[in-house]
Phi, psi and omega in degrees: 000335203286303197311309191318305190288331173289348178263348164298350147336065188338312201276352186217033187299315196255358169262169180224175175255139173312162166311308216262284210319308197282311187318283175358293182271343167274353155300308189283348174293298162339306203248026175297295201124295203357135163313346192233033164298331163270355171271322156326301186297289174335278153024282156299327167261359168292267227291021163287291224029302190278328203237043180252181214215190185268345206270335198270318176322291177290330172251053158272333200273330160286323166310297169335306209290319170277028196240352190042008162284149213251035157259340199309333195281316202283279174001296187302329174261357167321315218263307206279007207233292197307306193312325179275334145320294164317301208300319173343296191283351162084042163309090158329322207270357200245118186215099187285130183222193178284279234284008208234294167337288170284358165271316196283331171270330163317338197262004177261333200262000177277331180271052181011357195280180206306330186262008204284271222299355171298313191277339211283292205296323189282006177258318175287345172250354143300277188308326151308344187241319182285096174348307186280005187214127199278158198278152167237207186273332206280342198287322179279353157324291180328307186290325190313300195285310219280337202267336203273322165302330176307114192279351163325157179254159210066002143010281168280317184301331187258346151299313183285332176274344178268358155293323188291312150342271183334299193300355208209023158234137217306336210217039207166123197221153183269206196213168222309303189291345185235015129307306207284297196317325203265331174277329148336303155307317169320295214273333174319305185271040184059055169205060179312332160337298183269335156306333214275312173305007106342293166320323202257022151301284200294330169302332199268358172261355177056050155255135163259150191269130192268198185298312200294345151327280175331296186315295157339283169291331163323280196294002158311294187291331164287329188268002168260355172066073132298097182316347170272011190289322186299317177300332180281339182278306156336293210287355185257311161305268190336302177317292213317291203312339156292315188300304192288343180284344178284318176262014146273339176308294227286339183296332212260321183276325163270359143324305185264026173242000000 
């Protein structure tokens, strides 16, 4: 509306706004909320057409990935479709990157349906084939959070394999957050054991484990009526408070060298 009313302007009859005015303001619409942000964004790359680029491109696609609508995946991909078309054809402004990836699987897991981890997996291994664009920590993240959330069943089993995936790729170790995604699954579904083993993972990778772990298995071990959770819940208390206590010695010690 801000553009509308400046070209209604005398003094500015004859200007239009550049690509950074639309970027600019479809960013900040994207990351608004507003209910009616994705139709604002839309909006807004019609009246681009010629002159849009990959940054305007992602955030119509982020816009979709926050709307939590459950058109939001199909939408998103819509838009990601167009982008791979354009690069095709061999649009200089069009550049697919990881992060143009991981918005389009938020917008399948935002739009909750039965299939987001399915599309979730077939955009990673797009990404997994495609030469031009590199794999990060954040993509196996994604996939990771689509499958250990999922209440499908064989779920978790597929969730243990884009872990292993992770672990065993050569240019790439996981990371605090994607410990945390697999002891959750665990401890979600009753099974603090195998949450426990994770802990004992991330120690032998020298990750320290944050509280929402601990915690995470704490309500495990209550919520399967282990007669010992109180006692397994001490003991959980205790590692963290050794752990976290190790790991300021050790932040206080490469501080002062």
């Amino acid at each position: 509306e801000t553009t509308k009313q400046m070209a209604k302007k005398p003094e500015l009859a004859s200007m239009k706004p550049d690509t950074m005015a639309y970027r600019y303001l479809m960013d900040i619409i994207a990351k608004s909320k507003l209910p009616d942000s994705t139709e604002i964004v839309a909006a807004l790359l019609e009246e681009m057409k010629e002159t849009t680029d990959d940054i305007v491109f992602y955030d119509s696609i982020d816009a979709w990935a926050r709307s939590a609508d459950k058109k939001a995946g199909a939408e998103a991909s819509k838009l990601f479709n167009q982008m791979k078309e354009l690069q095709a054809a061999g649009d200089e402004n069009i550049k697919i990157t990881s992060d143009v990836y991981i918005s389009v699987m938020h917008a399948w897991l935002s739009s909750n349906a039965n299939d987001a981890p399915d599309r979730v997996e077939e955009l990673f291994q797009e990404l997994k084939d495609n030469p031009d664009v590199v794999l990060d920590i954040k993509t196996y993240n994604t996939v990771l959070s689509s499958w250990s959330q999922s209440g499908r069943y064989g779920a978790l089993e597929e969730a243990e394999r884009v872990m292993e995936q992770f672990k065993n790729d050569p240019n790439l170790s996981p990371s605090r957050f994607t410990y945390h995604l697999m002891i959750d699954a665990y401890a979600s579904r009753g099974d603090p054991k195998r949450a426990e083993r994770i802990l004992d993972e991330m120690d032998e990778a020298n990750i320290v484990p944050d509280a929402k772990s601990y915690f995470s298995i704490m309500r495990a071990w209550k919520q399967i009526g282990s007669p010992n959770a109180e006692e397994q819940g001490k003991a959980l208390l205790t590692r963290m408070i050794q752990t976290q206590d190790c790991s300021i010695s050790s932040l206080e010690t490469q501080d002062s060298s």
